[in-house]
N, C-alpha and C positions, 0 to 999 in steps of 0.2 A: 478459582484463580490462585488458589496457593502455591499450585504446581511451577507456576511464572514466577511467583515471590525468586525461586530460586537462580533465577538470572538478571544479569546487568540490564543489559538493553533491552531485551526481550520482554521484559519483565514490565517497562515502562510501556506501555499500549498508555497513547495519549490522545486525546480529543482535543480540539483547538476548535475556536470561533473568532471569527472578524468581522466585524464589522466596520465600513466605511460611504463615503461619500463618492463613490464612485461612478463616472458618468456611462452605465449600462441602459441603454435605452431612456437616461434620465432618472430611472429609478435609487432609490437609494440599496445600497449592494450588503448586504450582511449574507457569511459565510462560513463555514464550520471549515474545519482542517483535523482531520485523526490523523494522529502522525508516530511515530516511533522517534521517544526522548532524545535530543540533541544531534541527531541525524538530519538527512534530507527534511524530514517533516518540520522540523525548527527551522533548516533552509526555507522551508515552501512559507512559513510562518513569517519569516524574518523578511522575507522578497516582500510579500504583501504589505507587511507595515512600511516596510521603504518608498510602499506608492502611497504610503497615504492611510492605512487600514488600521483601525483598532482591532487587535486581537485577543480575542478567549482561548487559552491552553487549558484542554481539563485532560490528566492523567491521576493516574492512582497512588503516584508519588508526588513529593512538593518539587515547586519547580523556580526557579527566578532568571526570566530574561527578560530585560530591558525594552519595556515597550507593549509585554506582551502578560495579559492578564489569567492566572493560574484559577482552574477552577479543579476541583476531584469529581473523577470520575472512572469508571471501570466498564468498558465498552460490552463486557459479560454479561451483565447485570442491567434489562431493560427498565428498572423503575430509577436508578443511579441517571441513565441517560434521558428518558422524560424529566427529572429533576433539572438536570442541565438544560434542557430543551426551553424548557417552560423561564426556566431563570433568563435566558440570550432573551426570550420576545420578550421578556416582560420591561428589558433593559434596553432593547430597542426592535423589537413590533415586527420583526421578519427576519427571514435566512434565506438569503438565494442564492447560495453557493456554499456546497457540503467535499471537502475532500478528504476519502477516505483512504489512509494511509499507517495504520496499524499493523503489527507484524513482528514475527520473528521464524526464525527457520531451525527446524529440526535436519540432521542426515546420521546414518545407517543404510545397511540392508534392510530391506522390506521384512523379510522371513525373520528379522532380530529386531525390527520393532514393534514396541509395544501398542495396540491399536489403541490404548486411552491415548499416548502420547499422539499419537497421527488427530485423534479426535482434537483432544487440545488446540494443536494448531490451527485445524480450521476453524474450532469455536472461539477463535481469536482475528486469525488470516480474513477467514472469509465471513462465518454471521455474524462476526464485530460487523464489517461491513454492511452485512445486510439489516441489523438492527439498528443502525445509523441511519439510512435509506428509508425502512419503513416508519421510524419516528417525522423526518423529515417529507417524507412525499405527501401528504395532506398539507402541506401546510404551501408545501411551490404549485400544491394545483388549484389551491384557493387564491395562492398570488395571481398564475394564469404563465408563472413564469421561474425559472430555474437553473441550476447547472451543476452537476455530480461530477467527479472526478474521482472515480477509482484506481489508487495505486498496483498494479501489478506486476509482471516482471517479463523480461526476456525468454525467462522459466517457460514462462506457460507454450511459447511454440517451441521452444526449443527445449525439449526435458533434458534435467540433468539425472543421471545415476547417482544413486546414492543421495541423491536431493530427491526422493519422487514423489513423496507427499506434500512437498514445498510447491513444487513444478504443476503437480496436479491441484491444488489448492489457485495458485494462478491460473491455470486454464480456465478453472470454475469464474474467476473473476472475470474473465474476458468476455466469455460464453455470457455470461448474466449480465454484463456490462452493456453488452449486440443488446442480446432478446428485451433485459428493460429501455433500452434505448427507444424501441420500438414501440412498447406500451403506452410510453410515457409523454410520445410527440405531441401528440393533438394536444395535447396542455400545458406547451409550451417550455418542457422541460429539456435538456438536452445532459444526455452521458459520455461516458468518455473512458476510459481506462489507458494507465500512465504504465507505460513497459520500462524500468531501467534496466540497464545491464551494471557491471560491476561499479560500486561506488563506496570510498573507502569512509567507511561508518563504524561504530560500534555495534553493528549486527554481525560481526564476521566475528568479536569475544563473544557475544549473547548466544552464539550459535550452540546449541542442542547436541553435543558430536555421540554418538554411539557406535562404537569402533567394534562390539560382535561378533564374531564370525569374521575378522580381519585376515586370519591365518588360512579359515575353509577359502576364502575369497582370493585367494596367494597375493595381498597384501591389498587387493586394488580399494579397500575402502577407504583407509588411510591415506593412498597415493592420490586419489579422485579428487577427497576434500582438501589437502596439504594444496595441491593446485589448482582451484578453485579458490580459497583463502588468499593467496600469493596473488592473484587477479585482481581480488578483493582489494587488497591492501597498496595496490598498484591503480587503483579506477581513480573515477570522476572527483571530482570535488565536490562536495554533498553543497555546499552555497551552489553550484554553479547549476548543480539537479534540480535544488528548490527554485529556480528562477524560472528552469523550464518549468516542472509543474505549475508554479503560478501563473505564468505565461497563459499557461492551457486552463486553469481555470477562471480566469479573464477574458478567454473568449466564448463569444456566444456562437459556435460551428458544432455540426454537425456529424464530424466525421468520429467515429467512434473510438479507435484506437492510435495512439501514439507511442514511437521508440525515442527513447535518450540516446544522443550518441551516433556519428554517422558507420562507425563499426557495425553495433550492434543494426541501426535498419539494415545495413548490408547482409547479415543474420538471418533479421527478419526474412528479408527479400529472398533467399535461399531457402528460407523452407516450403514458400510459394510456388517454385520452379522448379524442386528438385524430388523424385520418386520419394515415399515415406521409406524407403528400406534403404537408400543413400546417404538418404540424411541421419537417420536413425543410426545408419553405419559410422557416418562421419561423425558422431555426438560421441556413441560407443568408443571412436579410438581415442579420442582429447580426451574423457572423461571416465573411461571404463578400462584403459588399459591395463 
């Protein structure tokens, strides 16, 4: 994880826990939240307390927000996460809501990046997540009961160029998101995975940019990310994202996947209707020209 040291946000992969008195089938509600430093994930953190939630933030850096209890931890690193694990029960005796929201984005051409850096990412993006999930799932199917919320993106149906390890790293969340969904029902567990589209954060400095092969490309990689960023810096309000996600991890449904934003499900909804070489085309001209 030294690799991360060297970025802002990026850098910050955080883990959060809540716990509260919340009226889930009557049970008492404790909840994990992995989030990326001062972004939506402190939105999603910040929603939660507002209803009422004690919250654990554990990231790798120190943190102070109001309300919201800092622990260290490095989502890399499976004995740093059982440490935290073990700390939340021992402080209060369960976790039934885990949302996984950790991340940072690399872009370049594929052929000029570097496959430790593509590795990176996902060993952050996506088995952060999944070493979050397997520390937690013993423990919601001894409850008998649960609720996972994995952060992903508009990425994943909709690939960006010059984003494709980002893009592809989201899919995998989706895909994993369905299939443990599925696993995991008969024991009362329910998944979910959280699609935003653009929301202006501190992951759009933390971004990874590798400009390579800008000139072989007759400028388009520079052009792709410069408007991409510009969307970025122009999106949602990260409070107003955190509320949807909390929203969705407050409830106990079923339905696996959610988009932010009535644009973006309109997005969505198009890549559902429309030929893969259409859409693929229409991604190519916004994004690839």
């Amino acid at each position: 994880m030294e690799h991360i040291n060297g970025f802002k946000a990026a850098v910050a992969a955080v883990v959060g826990c809540l716990t509260a008195l919340w009226g889930w089938f009557g049970w008492l509600v404790v909840a994990w939240v992995v989030c990326m430093l001062l972004d939506y994930g402190t939105g999603t953190a910040a929603a939660l307390r507002d209803r009422g939630c004690k919250v654990y933030e554990l990231s790798r850096r120190d943190s102070e927000v109001e309300g919201i209890t800092h622990l260290r931890c490095d989502i890399t690193d499976e004995e740093q996460i059982k440490a935290a694990v073990a700390q939340v029960l021992d402080e209060n005796g369960r976790i039934d809501i885990l949302i996984n929201n950790a991340g940072f984005g690399i872009s370049g051409a594929v052929e000029f990046t570097e496959t430790s850096d593509a590795q990176r990412l996902f060993d952050v993006n996506f088995f952060g997540m999944v070493r979050m999930n397997r520390a937690i799932l013993p423990l919601m199917r001894e409850q008998g009961h649960g609720r996972i919320v994995n952060l992903s993106s508009v990425a994943a149906p909709v690939p960006i160029p010059f984003q494709t390890y980002y893009s592809a790293g989201k899919a995998a969340v989706n895909s994993y998101t369905m299939a443990l969904s599925n696993e995991v029902k008969p024991f009362g567990i329910t998944v979910a995975a959280v699609m935003p589209g653009d929301i202006k954060t501190g992951f759009t400095a933390a971004r990874q940019k590798n400009i390579i092969g800008d000139d072989i490309y007759g400028g388009r990689i520079s052009r792709s990310v410069a408007g991409m960023e510009k969307d970025e810096q122009t999106g949602m309000d990260p409070a107003a994202a955190g509320r949807f996600i909390a929203n969705v991890a407050l409830k106990n449904s079923r339905k696996p996947l959610y988009t932010i934003g009535f644009a973006y499900k309109g997005a969505v909804f198009l890549t559902k209707i429309l030929p893969a070489r259409w859409l693929n085309g229409l991604i190519g001209m916004i994004y690839a020209k």
